[in-house]
Phi, psi and omega in degrees: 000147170188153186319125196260335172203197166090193163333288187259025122028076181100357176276138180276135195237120174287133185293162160298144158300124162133221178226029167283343182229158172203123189280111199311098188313163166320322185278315190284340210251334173271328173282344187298286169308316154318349181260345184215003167227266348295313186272145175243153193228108136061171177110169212238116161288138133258139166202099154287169166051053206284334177088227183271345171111321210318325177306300172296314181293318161317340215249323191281330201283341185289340167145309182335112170317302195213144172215165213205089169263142181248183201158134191291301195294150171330277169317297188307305170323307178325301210273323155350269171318322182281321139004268171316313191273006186275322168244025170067018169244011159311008199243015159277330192251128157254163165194125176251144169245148189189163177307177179273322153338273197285347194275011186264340177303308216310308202304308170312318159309313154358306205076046192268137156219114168322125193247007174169128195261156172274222032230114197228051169277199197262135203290034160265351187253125204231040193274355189342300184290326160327304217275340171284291179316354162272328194262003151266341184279354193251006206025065178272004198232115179275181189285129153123352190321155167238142211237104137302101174270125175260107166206221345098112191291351188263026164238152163211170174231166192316155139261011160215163156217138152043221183271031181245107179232133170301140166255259195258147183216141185206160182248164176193096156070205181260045184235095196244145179251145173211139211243087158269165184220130198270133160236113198287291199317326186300309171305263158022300191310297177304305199295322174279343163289342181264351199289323225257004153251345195281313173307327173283355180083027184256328186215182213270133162264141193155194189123133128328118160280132169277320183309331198291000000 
């Protein structure tokens, strides 16, 4: 693995150890960016479920101001870090470890907001849309933001939810990218429609978060 353009061009990126992860090749990651940048004037990455960071640290050397990798593991936090300094953005980068759930409560006490997300969790998990439509209701996305879902080509997801409509999609093997875009106006709509049923008494408020 290694840095595919940008600042840090060529820099070698250390795997996670074992077989728990499985790190976004070279060919897909280069195809990624062509889809959404490639270079960016600036702005705040997330890469959850960050793995080894490649995905972010690509995202900084490509122009992105800052990125916030998250991660369950030890190991992976470790491999991160060492990273970063392989490629001179750690002083771009934070990282923490934690589920993905609380780290987004987390972001949110914060006030952080995103101008493009990572998300790559591991394809036994297939919850991808769940954890985006958590990260509008906590207003982690500014408008227009762009969300990358990475998952399992024998799975699919809507190509629109709530305020989320897929733009572009591609398969490569059994590794498919679907490209969304947060239309904050969109969020703004549902919401005073629901406010404005919850107020007619048409429908009930309540529920569990299921994230943590």
């Amino acid at each position: 693995m290694r840095v595919v353009s940008g600042s840090a061009k060529g820099r070698p990126l250390k795997a996670v150890p074992g077989t728990g992860t499985r790190p976004t090749t070279d060919k897909v990651k280069e195809a990624l960016f062509s889809m959404i940048g490639p270079y960016f004037d600036g702005g705040v990455a997330l890469d959850l479920f960050a793995g080894s960071g490649g995905l972010g640290i690509e995202a900084l050397s490509r122009g992105m101001d800052k990125a916030v990798f998250i991660d369950m593991e030890t190991k992976s936090i470790d491999v991160i870090k060492e990273n970063l300094r392989k490629t001179g953005l750690e002083g771009q980068a934070e990282v923490f470890r934690n589920d993905a759930g609380r780290a987004l409560k987390a972001l949110a006490k914060r006030g952080a907001l995103f101008d493009a997300v990572f998300l790559d969790p591991p394809y036994r998990l297939k919850h991808g849309d769940e954890l985006m439509s958590r990260m509008a209701e906590l207003d982690l996305l500014r408008s227009e933001a762009v969300i990358v879902l990475e998952y399992e080509s024998g799975h699919e997801y809507p190509e629109s939810f709530g305020p989320f409509e897929q733009v572009r999609k591609a398969v490569y093997g059994e590794t498919t990218l679907s490209i969304y875009r947060f239309a904050a106006e969109q969020q703004d709509d549902a919401e005073h429609t629901e406010a404005g049923m919850e107020k007619s008494g048409i429908t009930e408020s309540g529920g569990e978060d299921h994230h943590d």
